[in-house]
VEXBAKE-73818 format. One record per residue (C-alpha): residue number from 1; residue in three letters; x, y, z. Coordinates in pm, 1 decimal, padded with zeros to 6 digits. Layout:
# VEXBAKE-73818
(NUM, "Ala", (X, Y, Z))
...
# end
This chain:
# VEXBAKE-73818
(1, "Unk", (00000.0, 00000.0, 00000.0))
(2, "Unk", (00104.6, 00323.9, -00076.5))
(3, "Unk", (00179.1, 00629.6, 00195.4))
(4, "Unk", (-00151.6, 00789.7, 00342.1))
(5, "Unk", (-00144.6, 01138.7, 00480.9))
(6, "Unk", (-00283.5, 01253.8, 00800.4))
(7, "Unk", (-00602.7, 01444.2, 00770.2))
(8, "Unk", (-00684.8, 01753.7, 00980.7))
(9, "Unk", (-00970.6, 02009.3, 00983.2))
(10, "Unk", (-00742.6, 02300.9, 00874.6))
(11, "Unk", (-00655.0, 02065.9, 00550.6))
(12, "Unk", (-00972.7, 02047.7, 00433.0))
(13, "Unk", (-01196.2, 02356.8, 00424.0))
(14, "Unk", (-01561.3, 02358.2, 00402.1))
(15, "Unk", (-01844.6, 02247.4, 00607.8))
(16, "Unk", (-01886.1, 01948.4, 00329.7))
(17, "Unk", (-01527.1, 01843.9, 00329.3))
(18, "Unk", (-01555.6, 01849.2, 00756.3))
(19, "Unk", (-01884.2, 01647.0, 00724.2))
(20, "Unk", (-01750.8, 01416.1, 00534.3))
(21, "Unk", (-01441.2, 01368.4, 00715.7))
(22, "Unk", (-01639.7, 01303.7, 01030.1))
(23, "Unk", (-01818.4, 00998.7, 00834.2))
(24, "Unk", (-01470.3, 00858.5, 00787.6))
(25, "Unk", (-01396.6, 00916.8, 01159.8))
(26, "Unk", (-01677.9, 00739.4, 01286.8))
(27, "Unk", (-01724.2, 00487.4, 01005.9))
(28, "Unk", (-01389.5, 00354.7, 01001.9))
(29, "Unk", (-01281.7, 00239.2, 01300.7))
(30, "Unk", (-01673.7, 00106.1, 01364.6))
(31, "Unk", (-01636.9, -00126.9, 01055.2))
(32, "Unk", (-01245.4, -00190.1, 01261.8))
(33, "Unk", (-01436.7, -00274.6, 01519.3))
(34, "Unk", (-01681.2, -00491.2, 01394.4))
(35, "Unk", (-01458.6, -00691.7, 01197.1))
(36, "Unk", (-01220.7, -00749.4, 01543.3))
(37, "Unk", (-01524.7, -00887.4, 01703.4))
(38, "Unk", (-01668.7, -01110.9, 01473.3))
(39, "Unk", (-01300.9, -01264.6, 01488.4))
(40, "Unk", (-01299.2, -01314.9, 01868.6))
(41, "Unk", (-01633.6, -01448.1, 01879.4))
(42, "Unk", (-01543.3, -01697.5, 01625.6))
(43, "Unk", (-01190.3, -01772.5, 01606.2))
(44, "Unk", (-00993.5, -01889.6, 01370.9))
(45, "Unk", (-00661.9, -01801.6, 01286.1))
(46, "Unk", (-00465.3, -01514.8, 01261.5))
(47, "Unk", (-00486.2, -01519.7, 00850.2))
(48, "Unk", (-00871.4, -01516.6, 00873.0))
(49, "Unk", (-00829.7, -01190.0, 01100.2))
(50, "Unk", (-00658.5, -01027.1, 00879.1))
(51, "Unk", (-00919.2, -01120.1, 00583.6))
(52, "Unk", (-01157.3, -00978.6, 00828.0))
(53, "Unk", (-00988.7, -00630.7, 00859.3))
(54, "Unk", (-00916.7, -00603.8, 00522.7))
(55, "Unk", (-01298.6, -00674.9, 00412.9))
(56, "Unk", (-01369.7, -00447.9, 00660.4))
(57, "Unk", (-01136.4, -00160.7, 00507.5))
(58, "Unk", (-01272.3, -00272.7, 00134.7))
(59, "Unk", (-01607.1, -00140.4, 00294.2))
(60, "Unk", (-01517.6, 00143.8, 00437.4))
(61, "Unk", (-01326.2, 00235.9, 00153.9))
(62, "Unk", (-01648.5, 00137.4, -00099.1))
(63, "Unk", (-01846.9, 00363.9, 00197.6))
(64, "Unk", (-01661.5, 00657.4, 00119.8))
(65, "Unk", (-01652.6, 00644.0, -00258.4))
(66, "Unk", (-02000.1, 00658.4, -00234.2))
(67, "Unk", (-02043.9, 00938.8, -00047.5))
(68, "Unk", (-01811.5, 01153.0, -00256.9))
(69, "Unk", (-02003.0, 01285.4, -00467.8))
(70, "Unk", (-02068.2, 01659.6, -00340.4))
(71, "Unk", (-02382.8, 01844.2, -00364.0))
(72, "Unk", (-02193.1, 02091.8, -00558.7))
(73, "Unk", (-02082.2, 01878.3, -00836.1))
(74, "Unk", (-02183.5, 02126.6, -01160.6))
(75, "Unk", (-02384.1, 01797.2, -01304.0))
(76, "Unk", (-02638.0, 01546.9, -01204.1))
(77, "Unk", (-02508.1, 01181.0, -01142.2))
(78, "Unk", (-02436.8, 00983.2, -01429.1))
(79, "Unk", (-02702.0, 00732.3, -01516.4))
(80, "Unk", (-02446.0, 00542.4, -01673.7))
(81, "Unk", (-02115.9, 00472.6, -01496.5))
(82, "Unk", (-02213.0, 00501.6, -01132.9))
(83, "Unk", (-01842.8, 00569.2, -01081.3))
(84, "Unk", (-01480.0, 00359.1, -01099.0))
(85, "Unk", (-01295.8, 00136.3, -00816.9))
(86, "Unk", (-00871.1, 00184.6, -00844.9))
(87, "Unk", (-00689.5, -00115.3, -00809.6))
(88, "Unk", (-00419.8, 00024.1, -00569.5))
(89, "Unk", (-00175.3, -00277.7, -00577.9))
(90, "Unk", (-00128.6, -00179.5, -00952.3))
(91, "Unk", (00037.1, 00170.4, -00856.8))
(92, "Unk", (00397.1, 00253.6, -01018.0))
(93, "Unk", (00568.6, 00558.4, -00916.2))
(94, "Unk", (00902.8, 00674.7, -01176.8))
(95, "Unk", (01033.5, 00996.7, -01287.0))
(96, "Unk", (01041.4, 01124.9, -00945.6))
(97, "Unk", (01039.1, 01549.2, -00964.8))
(98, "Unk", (00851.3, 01520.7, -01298.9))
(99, "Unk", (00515.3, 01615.3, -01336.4))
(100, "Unk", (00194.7, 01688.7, -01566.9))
(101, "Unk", (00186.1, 01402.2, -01815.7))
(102, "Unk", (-00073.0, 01458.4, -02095.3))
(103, "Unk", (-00011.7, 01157.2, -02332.0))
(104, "Unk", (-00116.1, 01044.8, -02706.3))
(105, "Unk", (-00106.8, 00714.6, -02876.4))
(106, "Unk", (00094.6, 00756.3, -03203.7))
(107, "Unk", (00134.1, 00567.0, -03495.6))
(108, "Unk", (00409.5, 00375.8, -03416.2))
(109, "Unk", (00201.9, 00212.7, -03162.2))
(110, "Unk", (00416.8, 00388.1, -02844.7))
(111, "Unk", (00240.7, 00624.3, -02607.3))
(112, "Unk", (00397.7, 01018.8, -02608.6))
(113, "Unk", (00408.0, 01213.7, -02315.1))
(114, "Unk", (00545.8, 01559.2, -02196.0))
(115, "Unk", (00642.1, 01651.3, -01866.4))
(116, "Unk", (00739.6, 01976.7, -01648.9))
(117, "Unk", (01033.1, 02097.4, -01420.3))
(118, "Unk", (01243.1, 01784.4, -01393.2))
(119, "Unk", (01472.7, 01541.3, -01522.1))
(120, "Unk", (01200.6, 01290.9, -01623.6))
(121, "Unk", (01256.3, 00948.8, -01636.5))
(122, "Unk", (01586.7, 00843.2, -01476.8))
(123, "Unk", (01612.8, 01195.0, -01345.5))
(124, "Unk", (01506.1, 01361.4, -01067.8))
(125, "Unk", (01380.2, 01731.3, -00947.5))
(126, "Unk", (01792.4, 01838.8, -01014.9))
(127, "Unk", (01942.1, 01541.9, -01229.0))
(128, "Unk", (01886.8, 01621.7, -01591.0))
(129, "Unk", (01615.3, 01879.1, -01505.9))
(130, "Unk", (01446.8, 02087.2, -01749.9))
(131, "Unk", (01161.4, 02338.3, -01803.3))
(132, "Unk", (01013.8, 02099.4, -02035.1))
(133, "Unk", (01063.4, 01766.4, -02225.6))
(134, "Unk", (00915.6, 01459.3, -02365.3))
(135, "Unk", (00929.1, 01110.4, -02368.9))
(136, "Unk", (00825.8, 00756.6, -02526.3))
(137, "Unk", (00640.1, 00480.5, -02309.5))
(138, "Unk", (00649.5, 00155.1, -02461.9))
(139, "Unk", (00453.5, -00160.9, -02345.9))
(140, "Unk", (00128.9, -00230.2, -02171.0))
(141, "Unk", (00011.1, -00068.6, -01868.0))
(142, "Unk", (00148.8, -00401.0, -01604.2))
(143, "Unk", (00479.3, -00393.5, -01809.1))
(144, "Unk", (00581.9, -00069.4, -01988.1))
(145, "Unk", (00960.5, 00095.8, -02057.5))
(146, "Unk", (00989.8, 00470.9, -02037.8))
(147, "Unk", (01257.7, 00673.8, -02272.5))
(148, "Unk", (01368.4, 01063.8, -02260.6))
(149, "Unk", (01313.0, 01200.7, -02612.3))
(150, "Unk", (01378.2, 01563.5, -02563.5))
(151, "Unk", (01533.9, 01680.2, -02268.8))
(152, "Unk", (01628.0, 01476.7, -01950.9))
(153, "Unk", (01861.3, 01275.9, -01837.0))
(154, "Unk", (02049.8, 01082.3, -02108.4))
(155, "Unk", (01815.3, 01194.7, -02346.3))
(156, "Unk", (01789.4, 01051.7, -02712.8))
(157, "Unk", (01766.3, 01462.8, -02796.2))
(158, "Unk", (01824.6, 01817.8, -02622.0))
(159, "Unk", (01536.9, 01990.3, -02505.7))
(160, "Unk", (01515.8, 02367.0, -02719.4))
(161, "Unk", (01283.5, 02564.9, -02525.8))
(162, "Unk", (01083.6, 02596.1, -02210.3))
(163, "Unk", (00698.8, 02707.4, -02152.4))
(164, "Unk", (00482.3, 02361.1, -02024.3))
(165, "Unk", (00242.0, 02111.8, -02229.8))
(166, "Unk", (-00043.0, 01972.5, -02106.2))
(167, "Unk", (-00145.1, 01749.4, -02419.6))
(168, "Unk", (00021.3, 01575.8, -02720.6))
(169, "Unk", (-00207.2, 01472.8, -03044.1))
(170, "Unk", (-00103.8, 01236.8, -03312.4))
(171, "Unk", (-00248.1, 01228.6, -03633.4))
(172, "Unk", (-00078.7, 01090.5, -03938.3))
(173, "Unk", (00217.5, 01008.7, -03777.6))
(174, "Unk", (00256.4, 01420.5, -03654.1))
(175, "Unk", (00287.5, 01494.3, -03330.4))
(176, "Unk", (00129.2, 01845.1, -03181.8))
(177, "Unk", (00150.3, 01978.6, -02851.7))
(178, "Unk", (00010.1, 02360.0, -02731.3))
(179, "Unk", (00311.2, 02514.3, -02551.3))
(180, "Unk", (00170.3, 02731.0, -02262.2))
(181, "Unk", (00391.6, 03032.7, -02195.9))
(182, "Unk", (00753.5, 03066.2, -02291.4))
(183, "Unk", (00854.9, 03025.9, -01911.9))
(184, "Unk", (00693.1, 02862.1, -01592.9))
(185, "Unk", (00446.0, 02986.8, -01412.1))
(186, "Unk", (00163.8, 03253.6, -01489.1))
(187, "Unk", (00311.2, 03279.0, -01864.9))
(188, "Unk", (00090.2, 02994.1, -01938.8))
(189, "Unk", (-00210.4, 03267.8, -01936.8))
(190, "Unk", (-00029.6, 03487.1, -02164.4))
(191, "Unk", (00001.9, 03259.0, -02441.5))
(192, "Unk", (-00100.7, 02902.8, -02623.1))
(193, "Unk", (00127.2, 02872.3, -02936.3))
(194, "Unk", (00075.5, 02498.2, -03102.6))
(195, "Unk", (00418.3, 02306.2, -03217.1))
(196, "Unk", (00462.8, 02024.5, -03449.4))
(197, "Unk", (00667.6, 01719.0, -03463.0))
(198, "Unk", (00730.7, 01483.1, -03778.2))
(199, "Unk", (01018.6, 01286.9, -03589.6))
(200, "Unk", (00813.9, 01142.7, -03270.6))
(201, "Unk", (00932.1, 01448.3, -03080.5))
(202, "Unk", (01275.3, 01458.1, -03190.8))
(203, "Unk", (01282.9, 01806.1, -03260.6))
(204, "Unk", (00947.4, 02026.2, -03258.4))
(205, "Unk", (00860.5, 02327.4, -03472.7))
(206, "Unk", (00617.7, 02640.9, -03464.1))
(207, "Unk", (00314.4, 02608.9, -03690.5))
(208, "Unk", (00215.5, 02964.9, -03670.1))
(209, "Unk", (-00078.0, 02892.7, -03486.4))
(210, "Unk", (-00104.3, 03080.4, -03124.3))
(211, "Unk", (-00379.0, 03238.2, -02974.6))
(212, "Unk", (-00262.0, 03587.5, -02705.7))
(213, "Unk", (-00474.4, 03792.5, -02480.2))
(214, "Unk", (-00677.7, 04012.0, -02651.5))
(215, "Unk", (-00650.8, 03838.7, -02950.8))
(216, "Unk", (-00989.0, 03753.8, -03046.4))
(217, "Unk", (-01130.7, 04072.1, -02864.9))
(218, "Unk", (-00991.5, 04390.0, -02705.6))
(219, "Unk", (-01047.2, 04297.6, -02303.5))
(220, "Unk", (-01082.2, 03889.2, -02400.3))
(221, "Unk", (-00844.9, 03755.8, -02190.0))
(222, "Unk", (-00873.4, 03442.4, -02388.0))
(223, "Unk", (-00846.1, 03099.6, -02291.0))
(224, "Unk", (-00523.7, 02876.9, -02211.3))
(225, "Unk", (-00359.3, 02583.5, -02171.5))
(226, "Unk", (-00591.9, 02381.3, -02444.7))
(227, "Unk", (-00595.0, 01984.8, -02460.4))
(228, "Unk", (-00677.1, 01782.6, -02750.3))
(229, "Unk", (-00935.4, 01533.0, -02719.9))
(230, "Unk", (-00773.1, 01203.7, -02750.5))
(231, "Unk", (-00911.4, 00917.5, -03000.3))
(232, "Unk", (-00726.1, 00598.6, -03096.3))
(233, "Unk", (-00371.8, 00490.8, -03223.3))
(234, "Unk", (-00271.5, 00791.6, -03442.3))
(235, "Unk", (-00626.9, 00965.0, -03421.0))
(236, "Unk", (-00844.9, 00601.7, -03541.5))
(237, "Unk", (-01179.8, 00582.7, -03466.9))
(238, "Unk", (-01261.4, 00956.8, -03479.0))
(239, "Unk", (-01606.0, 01061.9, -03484.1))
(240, "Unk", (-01523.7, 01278.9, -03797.8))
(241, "Unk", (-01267.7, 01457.3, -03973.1))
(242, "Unk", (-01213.0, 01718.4, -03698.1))
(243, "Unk", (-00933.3, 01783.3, -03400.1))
(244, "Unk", (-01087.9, 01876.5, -03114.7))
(245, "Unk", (-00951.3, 02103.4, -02878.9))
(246, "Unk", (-01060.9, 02192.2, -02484.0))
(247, "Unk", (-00937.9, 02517.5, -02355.5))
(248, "Unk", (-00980.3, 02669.5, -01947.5))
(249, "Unk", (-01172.9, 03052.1, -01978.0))
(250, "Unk", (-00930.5, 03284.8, -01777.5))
(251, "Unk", (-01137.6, 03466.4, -01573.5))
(252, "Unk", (-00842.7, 03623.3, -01343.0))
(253, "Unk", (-00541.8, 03710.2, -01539.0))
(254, "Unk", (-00321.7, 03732.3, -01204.1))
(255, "Unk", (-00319.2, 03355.4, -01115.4))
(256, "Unk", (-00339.2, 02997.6, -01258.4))
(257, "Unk", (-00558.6, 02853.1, -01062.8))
(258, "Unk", (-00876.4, 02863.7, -00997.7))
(259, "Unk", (-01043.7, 03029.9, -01274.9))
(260, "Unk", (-01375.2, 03093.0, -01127.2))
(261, "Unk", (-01624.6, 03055.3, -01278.1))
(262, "Unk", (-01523.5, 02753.6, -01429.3))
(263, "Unk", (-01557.0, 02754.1, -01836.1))
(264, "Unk", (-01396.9, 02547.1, -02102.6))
(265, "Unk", (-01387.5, 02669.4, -02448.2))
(266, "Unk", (-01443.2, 02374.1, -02706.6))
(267, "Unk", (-01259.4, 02447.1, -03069.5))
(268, "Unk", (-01254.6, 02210.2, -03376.4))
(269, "Unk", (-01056.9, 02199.1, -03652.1))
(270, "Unk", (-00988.2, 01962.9, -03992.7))
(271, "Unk", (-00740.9, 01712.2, -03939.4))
(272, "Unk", (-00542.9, 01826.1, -04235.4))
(273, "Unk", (-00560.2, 02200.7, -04130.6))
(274, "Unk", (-00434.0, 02178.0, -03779.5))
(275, "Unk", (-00136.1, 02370.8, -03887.1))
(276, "Unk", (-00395.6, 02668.1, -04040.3))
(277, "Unk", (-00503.0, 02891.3, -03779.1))
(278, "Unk", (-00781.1, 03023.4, -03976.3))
(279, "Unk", (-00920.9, 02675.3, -04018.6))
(280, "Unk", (-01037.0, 02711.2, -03581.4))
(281, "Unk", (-01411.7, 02745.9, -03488.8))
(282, "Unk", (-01532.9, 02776.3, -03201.9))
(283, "Unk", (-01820.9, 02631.8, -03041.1))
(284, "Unk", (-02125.3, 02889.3, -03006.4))
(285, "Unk", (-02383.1, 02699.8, -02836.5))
(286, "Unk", (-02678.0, 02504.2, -02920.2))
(287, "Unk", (-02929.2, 02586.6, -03202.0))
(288, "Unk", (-03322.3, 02514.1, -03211.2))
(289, "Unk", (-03286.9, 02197.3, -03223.4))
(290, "Unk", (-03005.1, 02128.1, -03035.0))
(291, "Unk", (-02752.6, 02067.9, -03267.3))
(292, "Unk", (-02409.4, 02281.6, -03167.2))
(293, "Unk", (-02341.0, 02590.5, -03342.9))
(294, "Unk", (-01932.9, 02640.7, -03514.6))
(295, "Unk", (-01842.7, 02989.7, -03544.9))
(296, "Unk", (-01491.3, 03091.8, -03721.5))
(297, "Unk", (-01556.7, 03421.9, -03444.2))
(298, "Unk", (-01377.4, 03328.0, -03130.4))
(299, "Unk", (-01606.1, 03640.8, -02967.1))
(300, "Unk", (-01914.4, 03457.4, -03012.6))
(301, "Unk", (-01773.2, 03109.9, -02847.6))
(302, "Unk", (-01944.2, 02977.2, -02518.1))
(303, "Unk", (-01846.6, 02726.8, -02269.7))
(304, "Unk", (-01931.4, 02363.3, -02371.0))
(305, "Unk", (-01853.9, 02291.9, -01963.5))
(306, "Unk", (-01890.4, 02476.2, -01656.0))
(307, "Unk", (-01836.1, 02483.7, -01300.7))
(308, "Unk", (-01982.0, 02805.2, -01145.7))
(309, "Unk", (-01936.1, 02707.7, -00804.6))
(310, "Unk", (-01574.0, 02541.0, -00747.7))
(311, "Unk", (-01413.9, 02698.8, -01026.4))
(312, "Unk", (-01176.9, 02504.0, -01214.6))
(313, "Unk", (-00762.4, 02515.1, -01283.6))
(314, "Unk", (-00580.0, 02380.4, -01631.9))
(315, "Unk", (-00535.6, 02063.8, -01560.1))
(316, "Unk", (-00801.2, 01912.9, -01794.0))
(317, "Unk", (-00785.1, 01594.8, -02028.8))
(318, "Unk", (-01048.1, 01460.8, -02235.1))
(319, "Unk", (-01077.6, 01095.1, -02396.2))
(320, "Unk", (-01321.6, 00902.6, -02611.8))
(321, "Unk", (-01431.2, 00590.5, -02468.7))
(322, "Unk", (-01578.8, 00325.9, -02767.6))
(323, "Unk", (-01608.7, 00063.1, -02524.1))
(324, "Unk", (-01878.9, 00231.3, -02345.7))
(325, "Unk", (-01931.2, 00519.8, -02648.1))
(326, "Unk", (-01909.7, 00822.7, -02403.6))
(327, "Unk", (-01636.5, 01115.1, -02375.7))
(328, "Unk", (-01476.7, 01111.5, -02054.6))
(329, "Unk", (-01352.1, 01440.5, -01910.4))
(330, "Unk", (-01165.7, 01503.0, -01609.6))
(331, "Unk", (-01129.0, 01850.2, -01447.1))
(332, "Unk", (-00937.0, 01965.1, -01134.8))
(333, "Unk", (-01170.6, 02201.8, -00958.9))
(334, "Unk", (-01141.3, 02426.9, -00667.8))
(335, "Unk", (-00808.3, 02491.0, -00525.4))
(336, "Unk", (-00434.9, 02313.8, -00666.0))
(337, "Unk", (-00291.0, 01995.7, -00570.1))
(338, "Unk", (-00535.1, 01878.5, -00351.1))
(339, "Unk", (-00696.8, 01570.9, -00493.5))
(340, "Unk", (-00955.8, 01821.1, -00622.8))
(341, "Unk", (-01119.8, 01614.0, -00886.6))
(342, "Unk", (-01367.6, 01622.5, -01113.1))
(343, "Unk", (-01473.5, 01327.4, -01390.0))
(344, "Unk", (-01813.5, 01366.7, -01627.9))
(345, "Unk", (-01905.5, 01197.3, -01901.2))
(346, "Unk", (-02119.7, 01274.8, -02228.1))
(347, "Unk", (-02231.6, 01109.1, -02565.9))
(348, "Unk", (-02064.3, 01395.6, -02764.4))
(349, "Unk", (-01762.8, 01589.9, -02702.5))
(350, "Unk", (-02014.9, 01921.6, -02597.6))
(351, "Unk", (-02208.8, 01738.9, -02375.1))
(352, "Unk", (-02435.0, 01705.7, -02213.0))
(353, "Unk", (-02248.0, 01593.9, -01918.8))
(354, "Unk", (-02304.2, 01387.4, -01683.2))
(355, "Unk", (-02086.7, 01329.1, -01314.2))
(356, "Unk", (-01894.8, 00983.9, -01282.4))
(357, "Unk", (-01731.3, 01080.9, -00942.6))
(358, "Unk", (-01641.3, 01411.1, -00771.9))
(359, "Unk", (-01386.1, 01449.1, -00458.9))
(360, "Unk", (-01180.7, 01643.6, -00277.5))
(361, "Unk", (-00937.2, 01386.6, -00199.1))
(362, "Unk", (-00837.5, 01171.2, -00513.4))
(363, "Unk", (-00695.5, 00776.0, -00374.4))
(364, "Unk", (-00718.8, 00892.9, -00026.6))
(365, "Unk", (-00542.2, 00665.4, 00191.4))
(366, "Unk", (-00352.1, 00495.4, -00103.1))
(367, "Unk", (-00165.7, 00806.3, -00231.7))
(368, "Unk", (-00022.6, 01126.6, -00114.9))
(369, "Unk", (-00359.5, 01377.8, -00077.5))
(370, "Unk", (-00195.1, 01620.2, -00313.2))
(371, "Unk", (-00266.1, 01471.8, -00702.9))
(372, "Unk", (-00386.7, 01646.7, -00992.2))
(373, "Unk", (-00362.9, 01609.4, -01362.1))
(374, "Unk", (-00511.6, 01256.7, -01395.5))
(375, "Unk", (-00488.2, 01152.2, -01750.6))
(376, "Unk", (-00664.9, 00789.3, -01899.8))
(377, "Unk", (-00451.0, 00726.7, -02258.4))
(378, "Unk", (-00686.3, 00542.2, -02508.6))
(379, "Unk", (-00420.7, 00295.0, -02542.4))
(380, "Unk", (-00469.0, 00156.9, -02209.2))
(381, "Unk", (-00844.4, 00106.3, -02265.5))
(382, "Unk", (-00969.6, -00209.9, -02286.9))
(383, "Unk", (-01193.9, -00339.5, -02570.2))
(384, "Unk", (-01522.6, -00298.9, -02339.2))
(385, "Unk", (-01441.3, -00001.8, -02215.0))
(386, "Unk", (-01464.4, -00101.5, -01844.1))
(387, "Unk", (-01115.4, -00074.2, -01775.7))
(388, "Unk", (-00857.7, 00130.0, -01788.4))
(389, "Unk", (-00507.6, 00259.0, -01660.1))
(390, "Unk", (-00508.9, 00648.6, -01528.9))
(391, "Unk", (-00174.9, 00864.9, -01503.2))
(392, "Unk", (-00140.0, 01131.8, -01280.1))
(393, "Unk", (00074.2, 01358.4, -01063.4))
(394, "Unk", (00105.2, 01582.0, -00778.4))
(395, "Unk", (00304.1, 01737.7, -00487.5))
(396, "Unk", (00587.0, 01587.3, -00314.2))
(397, "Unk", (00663.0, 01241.9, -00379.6))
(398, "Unk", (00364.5, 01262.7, -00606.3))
(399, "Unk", (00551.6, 01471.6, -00862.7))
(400, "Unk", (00630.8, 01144.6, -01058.2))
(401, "Unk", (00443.4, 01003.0, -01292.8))
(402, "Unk", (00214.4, 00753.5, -01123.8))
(403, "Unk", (-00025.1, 00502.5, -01269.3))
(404, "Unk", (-00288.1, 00294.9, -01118.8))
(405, "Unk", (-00526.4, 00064.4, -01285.6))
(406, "Unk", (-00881.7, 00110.5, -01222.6))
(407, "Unk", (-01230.0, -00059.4, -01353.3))
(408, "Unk", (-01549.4, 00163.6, -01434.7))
(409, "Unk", (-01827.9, 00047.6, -01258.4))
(410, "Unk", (-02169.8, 00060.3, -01444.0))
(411, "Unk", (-02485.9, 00274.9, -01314.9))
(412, "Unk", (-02791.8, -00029.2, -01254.7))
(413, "Unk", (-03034.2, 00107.8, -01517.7))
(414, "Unk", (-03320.1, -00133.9, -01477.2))
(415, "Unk", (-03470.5, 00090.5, -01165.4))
# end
């Protein structure tokens, strides 16, 4: 089992994060108890204990997934995936001091991935560190390899430039990845310039298409750090012949995170005009009958998700799932590197959505309570959809890249 953290009023604010903390408290060590006694009032042997504890954790545990789901989730339940169980045993922890992860399954059958402030994998926070870089994973989620590609230690290529990525697309055998910022930090919300690579991120090049503040309006702060919505090996199975493209509204221009309200932009473009900039619309809404409305006007776009209430950060990823035929997306909400997180799930890419699960405290008591950035590559999908492999990062020991394999459990729909 992985490290648990110690949980204390003062780390968890709100009356609903205190409530639900107290459940824990009491719930817990009842199910503890109960599980002790039924062994001393039938004994058998020390292994059977042990069984009994452990069942009794599996139901606490189960307890508390099911009452994580917040009154102020910004959707109704899902009536479709009533939520997911992790398998915890599963967990891998490498690239220790690297973080963010977004990932794409290319054509050469390998899995892409960039990662922030770090050495990546082999390195550490210091060894090999750099502003940004990328890497290969090959294999399958219970037995993969990891390789620098640009930047890191004993990388196959120098890294050439800093600024962070949050999401790699492949599509005939390009790679493209938004760069957010030149630099670290709060540069990410000045701009979103997209890069290209035709060498499996050997080297990367502009393709002229960036988006600034005040570029699509005078006072439109714009949007940032966008995310492609992720499809199959190389872009297969596509619903059509469009990119599509998820992008946080800044709402404060003096800080990442949160952005509240909560908005993401939604942008499509043709698969052979990714490197055009005037090829972008933006979605506009819904018309009369509820088909979504494509405007070439970035002033007349409007949020395809919100979340009023919590407000969300960048760290968004979005996946098609043909197993189960729904888009999954998965937002961090309310405050950084918390465990703040947010998955919903919809028959198109605009919705509507639906909520699979929604927490403050992501793996609690299996990983350190500070992830974000959780990630589920299409590659590590199986054929039914049901399971799956996630990535993720966070704070502390947590700034590695992590997986865990997890199982979506379905909603009963015969009530």
């Amino acid at each position: 089992m992985a490290e648990s953290s110690t949980i204390t009023a003062d780390d968890l604010p709100g009356r609903r994060r205190l409530l639900r903390v107290g459940l824990l408290v009491l719930v817990v060590p009842l199910v503890l108890a109960l599980a002790l006694f039924a062994y001393l009032v039938r004994p058998t042997s020390l292994g059977a204990a042990k069984t009994a504890v452990g069942e009794g954790l599996d139901e606490a545990r189960q307890l508390w997934v099911a009452v994580s789901h917040w009154p102020s989730a910004p959707y109704p339940k899902s009536d479709v995936l009533a939520g997911f169980e992790l398998d915890w045993t599963s967990h891998k922890r490498l690239a220790e001091g690297s973080g963010d992860w977004g990932t794409t399954w290319a054509d050469d059958g390998h899995l892409y991935t960039a990662w922030g402030n770090g050495g990546g994998f082999g390195g550490t926070n210091l060894d090999g560190r750099v502003m940004l870089g990328f890497a290969r994973i090959e294999g399958d989620p219970d037995d993969y390899q990891a390789f620098n590609v640009w930047g890191g230690v004993n990388a196959e290529n120098p890294a050439e430039f800093g600024g962070k990525a949050y999401s790699l697309l492949s599509v005939d055998g390009v790679l493209y990845t938004w760069r957010c910022g030149d630099a670290d930090g709060d540069t990410a919300l000045v701009s979103q310039e997209l890069f290209r690579s035709t060498n499996h991120s050997a080297t990367w090049r502009r393709t002229g298409v960036r988006f600034e503040q005040n570029m699509l309006a005078e006072g439109d702060p714009g949007f940032y750090c966008p995310v492609f919505l992720q499809f199959g090996k190389d872009y297969e199975g596509a619903r059509d012949g469009y990119a599509y493209i998820y992008a946080p509204e800044i709402q404060q221009t003096d800080s990442l995170y949160p952005q509240i309200p909560g908005e993401v932009a939604l942008m499509r473009v043709p698969e052979t005009k990714i490197n055009v900039r005037s090829a972008y619309e933006f979605f506009a809404g819904f018309d009369a009958d509820g088909e979504p409305i494509w405007s070439f006007d970035g002033r007349a776009r409007s949020a395809v998700f919100e979340d009023a209430e919590n407000g969300i950060t960048q760290h968004i990823a979005a996946v098609y799932n043909p197993g189960l035929d729904r888009y999954i997306l998965i937002a961090e909400h309310s405050t950084h590197a918390e465990g703040n997180f947010g998955m919903y799930e919809a028959l198109t890419p605009w919705g509507p959505w639906r909520t699979v699960h929604f927490t403050d405290g992501f793996g609690r008591f299996e990983t350190l309570d500070n992830s974000f950035m959780w990630v589920i590559p299409s590659k590590w999908l199986s054929d039914d959809g049901q399971s799956f492999t996630m990535i993720y990062t966070g704070k502390g020991r947590n700034d590695s890249w992590n997986t865990v394999n997890g199982r979506f459990l379905l909603a009963d729909r015969s009530q």
